[in-house]
The first five atom37 places (N, CA, C, CB, O) and aatype in JSON, in Angstrom:
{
  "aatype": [20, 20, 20, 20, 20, 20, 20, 20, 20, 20, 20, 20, 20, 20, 20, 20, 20, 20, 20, 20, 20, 20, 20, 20, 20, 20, 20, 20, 20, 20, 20, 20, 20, 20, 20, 20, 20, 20, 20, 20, 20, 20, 20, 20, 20, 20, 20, 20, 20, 20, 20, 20, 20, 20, 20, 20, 20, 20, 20, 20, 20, 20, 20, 20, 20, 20, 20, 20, 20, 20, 20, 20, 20, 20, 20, 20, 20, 20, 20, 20, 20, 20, 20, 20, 20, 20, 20, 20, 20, 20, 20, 20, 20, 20, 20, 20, 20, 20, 20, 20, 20, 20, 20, 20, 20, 20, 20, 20, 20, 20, 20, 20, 20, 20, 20, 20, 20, 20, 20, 20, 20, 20, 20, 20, 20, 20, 20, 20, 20, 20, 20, 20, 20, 20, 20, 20, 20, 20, 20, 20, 20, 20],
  "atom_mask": [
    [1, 1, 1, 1, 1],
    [1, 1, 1, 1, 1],
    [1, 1, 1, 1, 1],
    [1, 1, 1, 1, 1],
    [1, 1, 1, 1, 1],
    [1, 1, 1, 1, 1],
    [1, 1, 1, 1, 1],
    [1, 1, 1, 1, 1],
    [1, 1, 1, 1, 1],
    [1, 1, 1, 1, 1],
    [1, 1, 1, 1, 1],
    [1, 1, 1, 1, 1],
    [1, 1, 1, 1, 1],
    [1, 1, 1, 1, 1],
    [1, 1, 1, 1, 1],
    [1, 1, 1, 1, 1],
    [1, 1, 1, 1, 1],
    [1, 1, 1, 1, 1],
    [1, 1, 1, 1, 1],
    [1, 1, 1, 1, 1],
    [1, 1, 1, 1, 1],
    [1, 1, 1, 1, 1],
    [1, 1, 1, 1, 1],
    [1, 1, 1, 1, 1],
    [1, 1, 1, 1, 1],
    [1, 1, 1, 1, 1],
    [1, 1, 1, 1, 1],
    [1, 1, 1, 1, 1],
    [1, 1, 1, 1, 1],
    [1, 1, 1, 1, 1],
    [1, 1, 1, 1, 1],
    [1, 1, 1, 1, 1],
    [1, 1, 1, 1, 1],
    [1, 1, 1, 1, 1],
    [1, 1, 1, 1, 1],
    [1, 1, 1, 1, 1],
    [1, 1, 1, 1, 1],
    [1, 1, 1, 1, 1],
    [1, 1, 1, 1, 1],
    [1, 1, 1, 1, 1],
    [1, 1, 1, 1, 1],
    [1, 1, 1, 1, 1],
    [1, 1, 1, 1, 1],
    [1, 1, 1, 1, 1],
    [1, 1, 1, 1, 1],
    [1, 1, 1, 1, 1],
    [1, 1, 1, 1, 1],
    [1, 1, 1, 1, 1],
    [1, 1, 1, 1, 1],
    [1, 1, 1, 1, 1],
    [1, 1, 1, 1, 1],
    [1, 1, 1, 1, 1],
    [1, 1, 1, 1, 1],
    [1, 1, 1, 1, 1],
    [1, 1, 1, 1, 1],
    [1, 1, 1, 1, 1],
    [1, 1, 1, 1, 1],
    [1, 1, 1, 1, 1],
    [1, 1, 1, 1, 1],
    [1, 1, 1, 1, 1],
    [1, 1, 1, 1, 1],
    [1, 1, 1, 1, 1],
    [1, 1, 1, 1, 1],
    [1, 1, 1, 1, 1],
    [1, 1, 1, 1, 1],
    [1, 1, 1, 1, 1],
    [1, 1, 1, 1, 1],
    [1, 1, 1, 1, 1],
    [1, 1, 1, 1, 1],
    [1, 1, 1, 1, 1],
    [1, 1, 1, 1, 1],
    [1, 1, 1, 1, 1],
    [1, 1, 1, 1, 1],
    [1, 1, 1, 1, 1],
    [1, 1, 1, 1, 1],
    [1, 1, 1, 1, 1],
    [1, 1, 1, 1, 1],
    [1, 1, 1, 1, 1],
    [1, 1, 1, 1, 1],
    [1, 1, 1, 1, 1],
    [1, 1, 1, 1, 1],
    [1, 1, 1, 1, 1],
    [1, 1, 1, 1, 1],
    [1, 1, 1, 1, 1],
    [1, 1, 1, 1, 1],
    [1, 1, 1, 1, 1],
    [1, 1, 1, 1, 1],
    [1, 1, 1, 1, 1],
    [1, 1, 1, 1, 1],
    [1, 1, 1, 1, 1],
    [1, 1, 1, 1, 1],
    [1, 1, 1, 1, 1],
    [1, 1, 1, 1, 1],
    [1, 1, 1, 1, 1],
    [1, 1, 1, 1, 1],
    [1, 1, 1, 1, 1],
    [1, 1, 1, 1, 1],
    [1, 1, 1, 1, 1],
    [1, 1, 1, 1, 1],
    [1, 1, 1, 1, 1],
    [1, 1, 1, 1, 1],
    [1, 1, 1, 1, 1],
    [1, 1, 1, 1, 1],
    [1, 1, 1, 1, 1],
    [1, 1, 1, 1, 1],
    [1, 1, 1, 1, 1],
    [1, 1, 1, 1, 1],
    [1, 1, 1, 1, 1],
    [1, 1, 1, 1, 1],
    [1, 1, 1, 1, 1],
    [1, 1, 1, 1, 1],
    [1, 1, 1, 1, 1],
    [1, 1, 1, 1, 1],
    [1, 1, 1, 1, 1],
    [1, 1, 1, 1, 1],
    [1, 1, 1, 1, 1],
    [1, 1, 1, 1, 1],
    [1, 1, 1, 1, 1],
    [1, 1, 1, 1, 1],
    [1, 1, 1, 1, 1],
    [1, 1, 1, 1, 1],
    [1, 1, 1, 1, 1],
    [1, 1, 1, 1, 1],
    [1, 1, 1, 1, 1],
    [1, 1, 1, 1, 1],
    [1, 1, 1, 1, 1],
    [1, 1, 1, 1, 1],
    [1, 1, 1, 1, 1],
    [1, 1, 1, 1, 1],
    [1, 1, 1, 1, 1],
    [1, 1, 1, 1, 1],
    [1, 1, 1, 1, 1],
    [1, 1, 1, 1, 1],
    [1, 1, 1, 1, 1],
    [1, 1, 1, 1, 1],
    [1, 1, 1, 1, 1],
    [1, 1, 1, 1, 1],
    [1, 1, 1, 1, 1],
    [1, 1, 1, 1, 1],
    [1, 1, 1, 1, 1],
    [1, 1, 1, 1, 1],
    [1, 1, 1, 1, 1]
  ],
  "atom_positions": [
    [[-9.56, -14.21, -0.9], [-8.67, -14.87, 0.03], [-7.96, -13.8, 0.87], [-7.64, -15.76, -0.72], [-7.82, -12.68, 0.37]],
    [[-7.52, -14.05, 2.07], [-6.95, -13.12, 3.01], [-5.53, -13.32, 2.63], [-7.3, -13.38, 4.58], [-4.86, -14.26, 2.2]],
    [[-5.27, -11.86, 3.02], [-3.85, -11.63, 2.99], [-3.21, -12.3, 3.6], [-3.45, -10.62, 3.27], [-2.32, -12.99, 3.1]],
    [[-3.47, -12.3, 4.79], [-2.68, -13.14, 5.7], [-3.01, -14.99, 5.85], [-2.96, -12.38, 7.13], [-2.34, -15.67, 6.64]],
    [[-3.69, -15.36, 5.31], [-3.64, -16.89, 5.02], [-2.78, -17.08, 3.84], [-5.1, -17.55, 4.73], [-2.16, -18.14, 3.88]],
    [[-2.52, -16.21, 2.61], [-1.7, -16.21, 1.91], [0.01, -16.46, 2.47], [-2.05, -15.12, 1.33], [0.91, -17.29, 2.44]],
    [[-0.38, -14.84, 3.05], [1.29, -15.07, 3.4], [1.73, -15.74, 4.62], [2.03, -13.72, 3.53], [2.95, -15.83, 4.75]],
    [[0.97, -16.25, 5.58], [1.2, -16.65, 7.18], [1.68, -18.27, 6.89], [-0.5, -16.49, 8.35], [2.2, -18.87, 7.84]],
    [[1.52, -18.98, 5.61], [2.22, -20.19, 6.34], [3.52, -20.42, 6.04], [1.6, -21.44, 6.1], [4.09, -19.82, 5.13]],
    [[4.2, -21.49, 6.92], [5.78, -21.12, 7.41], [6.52, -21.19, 6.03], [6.56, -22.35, 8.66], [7.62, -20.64, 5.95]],
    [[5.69, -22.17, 4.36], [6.66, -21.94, 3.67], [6.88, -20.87, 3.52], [6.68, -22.38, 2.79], [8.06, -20.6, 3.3]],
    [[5.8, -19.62, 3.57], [6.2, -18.34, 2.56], [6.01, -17.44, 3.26], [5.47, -18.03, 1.26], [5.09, -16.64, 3.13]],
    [[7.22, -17.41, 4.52], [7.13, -16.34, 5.43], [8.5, -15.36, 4.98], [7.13, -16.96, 7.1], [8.81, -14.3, 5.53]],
    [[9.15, -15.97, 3.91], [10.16, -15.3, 3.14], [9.63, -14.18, 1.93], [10.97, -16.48, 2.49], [10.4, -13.3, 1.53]],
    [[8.12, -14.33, 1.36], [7.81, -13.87, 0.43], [7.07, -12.52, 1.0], [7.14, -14.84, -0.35], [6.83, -11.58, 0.24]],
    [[6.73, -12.48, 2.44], [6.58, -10.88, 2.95], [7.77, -10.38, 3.23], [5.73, -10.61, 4.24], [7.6, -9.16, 3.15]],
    [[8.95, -10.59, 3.53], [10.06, -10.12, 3.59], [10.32, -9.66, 2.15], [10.97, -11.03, 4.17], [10.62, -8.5, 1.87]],
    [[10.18, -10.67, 1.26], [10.43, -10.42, -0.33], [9.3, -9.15, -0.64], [10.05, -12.07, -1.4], [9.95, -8.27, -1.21]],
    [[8.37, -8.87, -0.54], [7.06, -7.63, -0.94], [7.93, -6.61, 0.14], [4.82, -8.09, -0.35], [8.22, -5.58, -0.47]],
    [[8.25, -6.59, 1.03], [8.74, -5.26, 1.95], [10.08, -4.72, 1.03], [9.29, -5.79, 3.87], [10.32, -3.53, 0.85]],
    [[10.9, -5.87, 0.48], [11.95, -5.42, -0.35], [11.53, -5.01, -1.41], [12.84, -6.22, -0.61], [11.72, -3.82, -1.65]],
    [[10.97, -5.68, -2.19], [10.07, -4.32, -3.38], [9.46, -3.22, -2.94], [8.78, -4.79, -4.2], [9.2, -2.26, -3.67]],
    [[9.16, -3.31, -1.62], [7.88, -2.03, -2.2], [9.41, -0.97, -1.22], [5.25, -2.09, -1.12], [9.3, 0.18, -1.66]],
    [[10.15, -1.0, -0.58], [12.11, 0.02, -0.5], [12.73, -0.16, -1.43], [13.44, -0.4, 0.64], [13.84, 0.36, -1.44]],
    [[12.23, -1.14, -2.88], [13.39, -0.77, -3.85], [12.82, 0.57, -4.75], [13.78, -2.22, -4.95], [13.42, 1.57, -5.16]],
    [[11.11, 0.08, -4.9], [10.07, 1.02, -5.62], [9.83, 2.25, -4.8], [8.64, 0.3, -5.86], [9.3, 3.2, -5.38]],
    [[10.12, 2.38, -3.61], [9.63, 3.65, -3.06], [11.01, 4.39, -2.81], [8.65, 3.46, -1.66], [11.18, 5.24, -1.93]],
    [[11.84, 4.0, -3.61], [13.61, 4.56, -3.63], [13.34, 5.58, -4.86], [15.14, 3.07, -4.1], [13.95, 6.63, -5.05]],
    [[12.13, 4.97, -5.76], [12.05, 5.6, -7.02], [10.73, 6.62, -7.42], [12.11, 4.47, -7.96], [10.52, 7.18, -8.49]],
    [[9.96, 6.64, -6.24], [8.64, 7.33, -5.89], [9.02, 8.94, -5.43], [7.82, 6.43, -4.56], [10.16, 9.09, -4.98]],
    [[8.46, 9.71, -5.48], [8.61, 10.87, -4.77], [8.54, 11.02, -3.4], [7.86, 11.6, -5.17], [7.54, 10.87, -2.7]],
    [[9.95, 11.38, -2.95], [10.01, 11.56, -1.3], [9.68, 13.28, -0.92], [11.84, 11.06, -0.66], [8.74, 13.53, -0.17]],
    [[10.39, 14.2, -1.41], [10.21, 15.39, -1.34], [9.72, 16.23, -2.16], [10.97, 15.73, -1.11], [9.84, 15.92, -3.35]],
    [[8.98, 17.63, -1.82], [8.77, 18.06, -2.72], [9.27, 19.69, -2.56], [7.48, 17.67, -2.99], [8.98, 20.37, -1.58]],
    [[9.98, 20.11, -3.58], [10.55, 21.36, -3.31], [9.82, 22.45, -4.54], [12.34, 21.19, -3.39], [9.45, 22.39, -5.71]],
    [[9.89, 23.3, -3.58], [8.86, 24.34, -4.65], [9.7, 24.98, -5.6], [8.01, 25.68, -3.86], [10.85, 25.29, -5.3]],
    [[9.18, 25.2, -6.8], [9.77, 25.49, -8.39], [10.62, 24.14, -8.69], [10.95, 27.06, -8.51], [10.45, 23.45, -9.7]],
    [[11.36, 23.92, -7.88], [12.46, 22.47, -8.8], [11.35, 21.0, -8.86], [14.43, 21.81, -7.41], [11.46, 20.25, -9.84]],
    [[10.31, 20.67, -7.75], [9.65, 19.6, -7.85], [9.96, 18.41, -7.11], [9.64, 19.37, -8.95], [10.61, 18.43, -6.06]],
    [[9.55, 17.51, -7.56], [9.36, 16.0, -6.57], [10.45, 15.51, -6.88], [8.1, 14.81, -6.84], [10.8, 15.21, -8.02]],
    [[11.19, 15.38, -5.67], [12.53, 14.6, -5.91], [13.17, 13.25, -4.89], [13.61, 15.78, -5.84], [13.23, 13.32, -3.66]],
    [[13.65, 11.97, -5.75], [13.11, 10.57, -5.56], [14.62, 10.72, -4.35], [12.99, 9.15, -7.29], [15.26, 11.65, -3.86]],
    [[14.67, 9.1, -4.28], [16.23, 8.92, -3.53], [17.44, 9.88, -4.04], [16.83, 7.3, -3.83], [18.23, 10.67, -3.53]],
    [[17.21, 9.48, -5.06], [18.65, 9.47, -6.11], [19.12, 11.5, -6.25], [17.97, 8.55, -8.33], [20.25, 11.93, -6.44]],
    [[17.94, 12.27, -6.09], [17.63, 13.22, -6.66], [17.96, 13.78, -4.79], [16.04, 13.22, -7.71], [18.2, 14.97, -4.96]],
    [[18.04, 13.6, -3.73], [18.05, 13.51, -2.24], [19.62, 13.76, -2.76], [17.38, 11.96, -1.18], [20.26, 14.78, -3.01]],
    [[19.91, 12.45, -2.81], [21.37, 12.22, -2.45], [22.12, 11.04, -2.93], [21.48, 12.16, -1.1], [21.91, 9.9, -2.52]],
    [[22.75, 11.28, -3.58], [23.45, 9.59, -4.32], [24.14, 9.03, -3.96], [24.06, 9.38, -5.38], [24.41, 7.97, -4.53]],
    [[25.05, 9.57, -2.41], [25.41, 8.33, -1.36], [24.28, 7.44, -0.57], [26.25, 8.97, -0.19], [24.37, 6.26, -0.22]],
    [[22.86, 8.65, -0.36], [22.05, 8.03, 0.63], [21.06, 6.66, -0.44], [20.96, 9.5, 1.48], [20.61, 5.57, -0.09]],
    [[21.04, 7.2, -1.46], [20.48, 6.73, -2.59], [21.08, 5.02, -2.7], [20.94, 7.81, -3.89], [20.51, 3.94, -2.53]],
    [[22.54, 5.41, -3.09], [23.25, 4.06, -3.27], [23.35, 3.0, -1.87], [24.83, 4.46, -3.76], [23.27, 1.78, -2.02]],
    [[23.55, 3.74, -0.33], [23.4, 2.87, 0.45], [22.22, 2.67, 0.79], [24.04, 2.99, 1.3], [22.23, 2.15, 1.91]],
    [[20.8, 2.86, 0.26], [19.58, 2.15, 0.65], [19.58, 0.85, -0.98], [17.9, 3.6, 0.82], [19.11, -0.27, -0.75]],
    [[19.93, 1.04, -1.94], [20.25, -0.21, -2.94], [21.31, -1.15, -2.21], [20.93, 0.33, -4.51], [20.98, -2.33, -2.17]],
    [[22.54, -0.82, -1.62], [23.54, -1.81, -1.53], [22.9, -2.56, 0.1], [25.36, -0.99, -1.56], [23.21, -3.72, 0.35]],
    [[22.35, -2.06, 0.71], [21.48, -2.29, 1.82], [20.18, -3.42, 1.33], [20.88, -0.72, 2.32], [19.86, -4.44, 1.93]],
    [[19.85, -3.13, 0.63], [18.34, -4.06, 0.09], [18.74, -4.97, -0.79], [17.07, -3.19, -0.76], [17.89, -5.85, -0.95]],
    [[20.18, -5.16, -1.73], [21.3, -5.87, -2.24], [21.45, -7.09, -0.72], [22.84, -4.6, -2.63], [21.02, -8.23, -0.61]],
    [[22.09, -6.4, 0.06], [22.45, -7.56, 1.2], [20.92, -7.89, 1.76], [23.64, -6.91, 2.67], [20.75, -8.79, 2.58]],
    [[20.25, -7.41, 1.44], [18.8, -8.22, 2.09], [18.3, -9.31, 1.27], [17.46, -7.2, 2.23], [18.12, -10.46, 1.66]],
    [[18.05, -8.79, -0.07], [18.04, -10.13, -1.2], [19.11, -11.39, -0.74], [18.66, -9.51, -2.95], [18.85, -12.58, -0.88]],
    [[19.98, -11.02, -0.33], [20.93, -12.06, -0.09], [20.24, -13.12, 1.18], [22.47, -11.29, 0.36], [20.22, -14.34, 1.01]],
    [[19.69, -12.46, 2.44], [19.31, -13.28, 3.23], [17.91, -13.93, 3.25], [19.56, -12.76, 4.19], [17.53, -14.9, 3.91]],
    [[17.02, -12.91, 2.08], [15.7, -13.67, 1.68], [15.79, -14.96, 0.91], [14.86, -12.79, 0.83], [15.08, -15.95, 1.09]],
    [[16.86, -14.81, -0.07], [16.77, -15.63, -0.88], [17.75, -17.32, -0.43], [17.2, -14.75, -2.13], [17.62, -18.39, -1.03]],
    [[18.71, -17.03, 0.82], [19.15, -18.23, 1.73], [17.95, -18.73, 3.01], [20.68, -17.67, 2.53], [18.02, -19.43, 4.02]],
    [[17.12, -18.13, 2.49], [15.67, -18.26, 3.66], [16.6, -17.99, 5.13], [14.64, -20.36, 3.69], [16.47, -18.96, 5.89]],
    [[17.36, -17.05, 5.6], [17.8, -16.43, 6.67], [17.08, -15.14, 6.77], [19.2, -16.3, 6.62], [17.43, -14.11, 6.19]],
    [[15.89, -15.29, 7.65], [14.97, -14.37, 8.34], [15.57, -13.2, 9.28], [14.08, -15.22, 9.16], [14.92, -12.16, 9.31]],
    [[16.69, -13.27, 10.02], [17.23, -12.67, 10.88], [18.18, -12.06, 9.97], [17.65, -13.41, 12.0], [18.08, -10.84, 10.01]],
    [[19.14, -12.52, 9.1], [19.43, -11.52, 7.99], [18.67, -10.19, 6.98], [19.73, -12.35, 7.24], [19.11, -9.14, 6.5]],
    [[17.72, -10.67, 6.99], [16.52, -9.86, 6.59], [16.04, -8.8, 7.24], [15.55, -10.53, 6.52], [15.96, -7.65, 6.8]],
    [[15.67, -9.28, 8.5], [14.93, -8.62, 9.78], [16.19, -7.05, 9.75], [15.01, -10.02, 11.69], [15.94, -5.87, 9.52]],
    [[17.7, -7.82, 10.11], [18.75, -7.09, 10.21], [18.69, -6.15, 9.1], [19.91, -7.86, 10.27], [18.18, -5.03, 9.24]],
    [[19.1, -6.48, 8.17], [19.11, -5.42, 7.19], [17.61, -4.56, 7.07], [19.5, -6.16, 5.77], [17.68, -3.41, 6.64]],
    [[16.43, -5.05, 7.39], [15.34, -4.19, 7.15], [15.09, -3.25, 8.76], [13.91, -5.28, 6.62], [14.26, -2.35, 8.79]],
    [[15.84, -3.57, 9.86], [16.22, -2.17, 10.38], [17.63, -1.5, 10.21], [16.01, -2.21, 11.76], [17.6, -0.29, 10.44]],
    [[18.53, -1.86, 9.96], [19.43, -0.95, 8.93], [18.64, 0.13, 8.09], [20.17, -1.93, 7.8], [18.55, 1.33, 8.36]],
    [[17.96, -0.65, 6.79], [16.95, 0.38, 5.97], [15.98, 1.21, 7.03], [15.87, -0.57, 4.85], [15.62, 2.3, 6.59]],
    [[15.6, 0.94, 8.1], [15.12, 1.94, 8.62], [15.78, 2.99, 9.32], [14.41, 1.54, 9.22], [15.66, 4.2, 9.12]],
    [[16.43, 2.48, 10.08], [17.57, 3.58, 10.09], [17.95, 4.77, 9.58], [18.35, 3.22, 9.81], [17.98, 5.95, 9.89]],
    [[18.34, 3.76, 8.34], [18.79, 5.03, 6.75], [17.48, 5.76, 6.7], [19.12, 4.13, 4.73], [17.61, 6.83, 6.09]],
    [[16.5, 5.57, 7.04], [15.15, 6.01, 6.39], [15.42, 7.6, 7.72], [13.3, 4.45, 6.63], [15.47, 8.81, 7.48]],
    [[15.48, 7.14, 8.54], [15.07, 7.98, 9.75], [16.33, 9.11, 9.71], [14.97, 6.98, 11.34], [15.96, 10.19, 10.18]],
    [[17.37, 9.1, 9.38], [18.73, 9.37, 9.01], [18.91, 10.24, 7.73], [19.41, 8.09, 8.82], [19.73, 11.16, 7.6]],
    [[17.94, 9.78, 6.75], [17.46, 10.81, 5.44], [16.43, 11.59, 6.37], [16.59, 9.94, 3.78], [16.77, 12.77, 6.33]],
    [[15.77, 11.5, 6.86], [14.04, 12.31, 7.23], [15.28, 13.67, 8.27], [12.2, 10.73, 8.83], [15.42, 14.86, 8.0]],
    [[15.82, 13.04, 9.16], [16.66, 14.06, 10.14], [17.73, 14.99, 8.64], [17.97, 12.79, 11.7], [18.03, 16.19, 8.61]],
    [[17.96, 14.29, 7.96], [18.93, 15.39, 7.0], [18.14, 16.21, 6.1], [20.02, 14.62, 5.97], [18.4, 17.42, 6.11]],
    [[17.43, 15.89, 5.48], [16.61, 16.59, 5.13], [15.94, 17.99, 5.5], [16.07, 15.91, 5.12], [15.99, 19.0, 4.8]],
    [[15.26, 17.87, 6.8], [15.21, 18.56, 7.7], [16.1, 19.58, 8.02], [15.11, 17.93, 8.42], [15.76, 20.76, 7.97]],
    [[17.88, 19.01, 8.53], [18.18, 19.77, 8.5], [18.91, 20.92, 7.45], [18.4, 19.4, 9.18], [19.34, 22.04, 7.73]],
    [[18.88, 20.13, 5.99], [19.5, 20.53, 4.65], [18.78, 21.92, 4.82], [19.1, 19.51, 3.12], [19.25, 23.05, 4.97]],
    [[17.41, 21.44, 4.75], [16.43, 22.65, 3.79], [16.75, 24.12, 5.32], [13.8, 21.86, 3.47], [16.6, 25.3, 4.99]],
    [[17.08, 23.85, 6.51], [16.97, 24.6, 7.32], [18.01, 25.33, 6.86], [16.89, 24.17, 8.54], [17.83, 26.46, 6.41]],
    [[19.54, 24.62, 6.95], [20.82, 25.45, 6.13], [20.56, 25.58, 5.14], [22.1, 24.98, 5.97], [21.43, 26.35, 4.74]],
    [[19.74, 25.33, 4.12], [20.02, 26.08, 2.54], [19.13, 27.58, 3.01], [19.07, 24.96, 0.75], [19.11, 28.42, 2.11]],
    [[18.64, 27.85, 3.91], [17.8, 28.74, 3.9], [18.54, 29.74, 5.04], [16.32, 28.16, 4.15], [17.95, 30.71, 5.52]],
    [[19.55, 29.47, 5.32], [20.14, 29.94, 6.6], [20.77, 31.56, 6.37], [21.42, 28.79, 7.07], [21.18, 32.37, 7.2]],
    [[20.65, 31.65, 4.96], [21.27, 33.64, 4.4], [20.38, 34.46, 5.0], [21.12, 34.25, 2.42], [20.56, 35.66, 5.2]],
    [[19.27, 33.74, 5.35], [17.69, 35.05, 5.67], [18.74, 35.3, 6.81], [15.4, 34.4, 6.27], [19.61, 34.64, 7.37]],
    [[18.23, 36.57, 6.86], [18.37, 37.73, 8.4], [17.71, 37.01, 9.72], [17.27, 39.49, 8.17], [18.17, 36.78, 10.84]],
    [[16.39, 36.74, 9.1], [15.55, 36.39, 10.37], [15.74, 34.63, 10.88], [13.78, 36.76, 9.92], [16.53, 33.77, 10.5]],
    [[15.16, 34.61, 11.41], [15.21, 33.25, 12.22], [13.95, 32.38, 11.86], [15.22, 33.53, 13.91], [13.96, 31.21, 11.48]],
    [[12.84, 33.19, 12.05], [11.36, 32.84, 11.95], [11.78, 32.92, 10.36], [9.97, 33.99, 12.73], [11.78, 31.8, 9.86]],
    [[12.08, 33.84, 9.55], [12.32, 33.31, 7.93], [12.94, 32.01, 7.53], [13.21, 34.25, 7.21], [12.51, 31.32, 6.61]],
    [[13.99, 31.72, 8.27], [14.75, 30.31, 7.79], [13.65, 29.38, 8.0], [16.21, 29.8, 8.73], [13.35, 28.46, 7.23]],
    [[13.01, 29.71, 9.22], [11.93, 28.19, 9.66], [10.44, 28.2, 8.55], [11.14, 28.41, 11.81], [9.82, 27.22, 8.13]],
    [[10.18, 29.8, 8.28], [8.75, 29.58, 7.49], [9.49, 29.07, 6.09], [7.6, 31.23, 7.27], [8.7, 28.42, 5.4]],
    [[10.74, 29.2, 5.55], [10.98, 28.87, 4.19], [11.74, 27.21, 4.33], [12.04, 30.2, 3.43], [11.65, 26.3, 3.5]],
    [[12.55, 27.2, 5.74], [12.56, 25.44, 5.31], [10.95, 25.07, 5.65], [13.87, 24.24, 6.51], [10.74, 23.91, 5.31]],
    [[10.35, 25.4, 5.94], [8.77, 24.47, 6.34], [8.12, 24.13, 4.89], [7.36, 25.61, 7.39], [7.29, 23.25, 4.67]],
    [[8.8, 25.18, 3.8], [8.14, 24.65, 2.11], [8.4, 23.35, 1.6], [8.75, 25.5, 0.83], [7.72, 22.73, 0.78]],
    [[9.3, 23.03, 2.08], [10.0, 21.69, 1.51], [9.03, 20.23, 2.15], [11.89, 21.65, 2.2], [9.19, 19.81, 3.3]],
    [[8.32, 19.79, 1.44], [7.18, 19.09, 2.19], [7.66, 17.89, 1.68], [5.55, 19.47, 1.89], [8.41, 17.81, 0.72]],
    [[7.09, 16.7, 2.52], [7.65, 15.29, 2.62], [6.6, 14.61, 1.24], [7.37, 14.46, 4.51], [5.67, 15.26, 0.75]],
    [[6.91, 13.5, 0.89], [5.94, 13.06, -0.18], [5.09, 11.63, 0.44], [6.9, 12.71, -1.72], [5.15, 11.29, 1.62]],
    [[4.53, 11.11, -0.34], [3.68, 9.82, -0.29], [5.09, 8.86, -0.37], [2.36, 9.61, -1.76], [4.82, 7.94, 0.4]],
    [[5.93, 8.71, -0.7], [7.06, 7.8, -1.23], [7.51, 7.45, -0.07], [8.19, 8.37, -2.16], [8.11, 6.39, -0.29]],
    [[7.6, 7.72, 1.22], [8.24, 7.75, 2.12], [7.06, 6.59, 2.92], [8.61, 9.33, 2.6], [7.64, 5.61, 3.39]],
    [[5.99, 6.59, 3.06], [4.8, 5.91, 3.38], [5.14, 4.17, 2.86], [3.41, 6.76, 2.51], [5.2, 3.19, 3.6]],
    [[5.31, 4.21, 1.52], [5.99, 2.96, 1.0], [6.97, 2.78, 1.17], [6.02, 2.72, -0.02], [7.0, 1.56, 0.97]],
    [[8.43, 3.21, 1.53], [9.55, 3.03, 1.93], [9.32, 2.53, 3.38], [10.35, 4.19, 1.71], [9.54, 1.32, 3.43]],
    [[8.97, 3.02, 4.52], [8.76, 2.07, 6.03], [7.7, 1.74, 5.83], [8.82, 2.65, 7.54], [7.15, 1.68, 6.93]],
    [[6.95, 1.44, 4.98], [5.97, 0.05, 5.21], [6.79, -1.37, 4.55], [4.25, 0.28, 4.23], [6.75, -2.45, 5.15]],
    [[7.29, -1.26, 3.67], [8.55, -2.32, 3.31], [9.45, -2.18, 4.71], [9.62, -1.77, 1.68], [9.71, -3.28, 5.2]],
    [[9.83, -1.33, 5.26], [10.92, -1.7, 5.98], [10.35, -2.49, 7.4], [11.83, -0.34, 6.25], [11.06, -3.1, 8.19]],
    [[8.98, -2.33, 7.48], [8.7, -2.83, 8.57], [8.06, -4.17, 8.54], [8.03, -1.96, 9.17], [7.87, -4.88, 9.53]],
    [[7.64, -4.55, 6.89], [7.19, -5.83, 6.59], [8.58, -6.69, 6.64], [6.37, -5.85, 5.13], [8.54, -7.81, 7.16]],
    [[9.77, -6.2, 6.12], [10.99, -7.13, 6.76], [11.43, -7.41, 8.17], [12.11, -6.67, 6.31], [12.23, -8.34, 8.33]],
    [[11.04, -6.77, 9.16], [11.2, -6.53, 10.04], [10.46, -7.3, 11.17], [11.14, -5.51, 9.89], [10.87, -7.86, 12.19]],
    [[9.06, -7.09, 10.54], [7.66, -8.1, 11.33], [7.46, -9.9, 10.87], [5.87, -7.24, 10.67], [6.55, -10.71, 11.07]],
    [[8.47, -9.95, 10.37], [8.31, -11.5, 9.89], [8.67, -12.19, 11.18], [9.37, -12.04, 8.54], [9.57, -12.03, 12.0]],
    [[7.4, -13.2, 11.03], [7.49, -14.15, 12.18], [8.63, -14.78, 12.39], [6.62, -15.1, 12.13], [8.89, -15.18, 11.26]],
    [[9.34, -15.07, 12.96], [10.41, -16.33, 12.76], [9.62, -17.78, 13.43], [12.1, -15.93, 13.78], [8.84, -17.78, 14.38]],
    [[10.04, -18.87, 12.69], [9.84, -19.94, 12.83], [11.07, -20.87, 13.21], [9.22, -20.18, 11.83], [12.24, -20.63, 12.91]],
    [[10.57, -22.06, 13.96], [11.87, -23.15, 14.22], [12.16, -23.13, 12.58], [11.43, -25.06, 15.08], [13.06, -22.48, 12.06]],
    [[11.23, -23.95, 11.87], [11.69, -24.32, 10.65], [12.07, -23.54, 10.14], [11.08, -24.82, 9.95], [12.42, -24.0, 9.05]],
    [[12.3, -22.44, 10.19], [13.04, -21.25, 9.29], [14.48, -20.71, 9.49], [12.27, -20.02, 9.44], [15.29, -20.51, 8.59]],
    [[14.71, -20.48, 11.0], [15.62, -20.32, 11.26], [17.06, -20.86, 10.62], [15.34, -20.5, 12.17], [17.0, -21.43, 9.53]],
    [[18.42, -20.68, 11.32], [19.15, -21.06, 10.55], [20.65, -21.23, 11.72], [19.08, -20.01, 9.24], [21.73, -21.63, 11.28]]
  ]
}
């Protein structure tokens, strides 16, 4: 059976919103970065403000999946992207300042360039964009 005859009719246009919120609660807990000698490190291991506002964020999204409010959803699943794009820019610039003692310039950039992104991040905006791409319907709306 196709994916999309599954999920495309108007009752269960809430239950791809619902799979985009699992697969940003599960890819909160997947490896986003990977830093050499310390290892693969998840949300939580990033940052435990950025950590806690992508849970209290996907918290208020459960809230509008589960009142079948699509535009609540949609909303909060670009919020989570946001945050997503907002970790990727800090990150970036973390590893550039933790490396910022070198003398050289070209050293800060070849040693933040070690800090490599993970697979976890791949499942984090593909959830955020399956909340995001939900059709809206008359009957759904609110």
């Amino acid at each position: 059976m196709c994916f999309f005859l599954y999920f495309g009719t108007l009752r269960n246009m809430k239950n791809i919103q619902l799979v985009g919120l699992i697969l940003v609660i599960i890819g909160s807990f997947l490896p986003l970065v990977h830093v050499p000698v310390v290892g693969n490190w998840n949300y939580w291991d990033l940052n435990h403000y950025l950590a806690i506002m992508c849970w209290i964020l996907s918290a208020c999204a459960i809230l509008g999946i589960v009142n079948n409010n699509i535009k609540i959803g949609r909303i909060f699943g670009i919020l989570l992207l946001l945050l997503f794009c907002f970790t990727l820019f800090a990150i970036k610039f973390q590893s550039k300042e933790y490396f910022s003692f070198l003398p050289f310039k070209s050293w800060v950039e070849t040693f933040a360039g070690i800090v490599k992104l993970r697979w976890g991040w791949i499942v984090e905006f593909l959830g955020a964009f399956l909340m995001i791409l939900v059709k809206s319907n008359a009957k759904n709306l609110n």
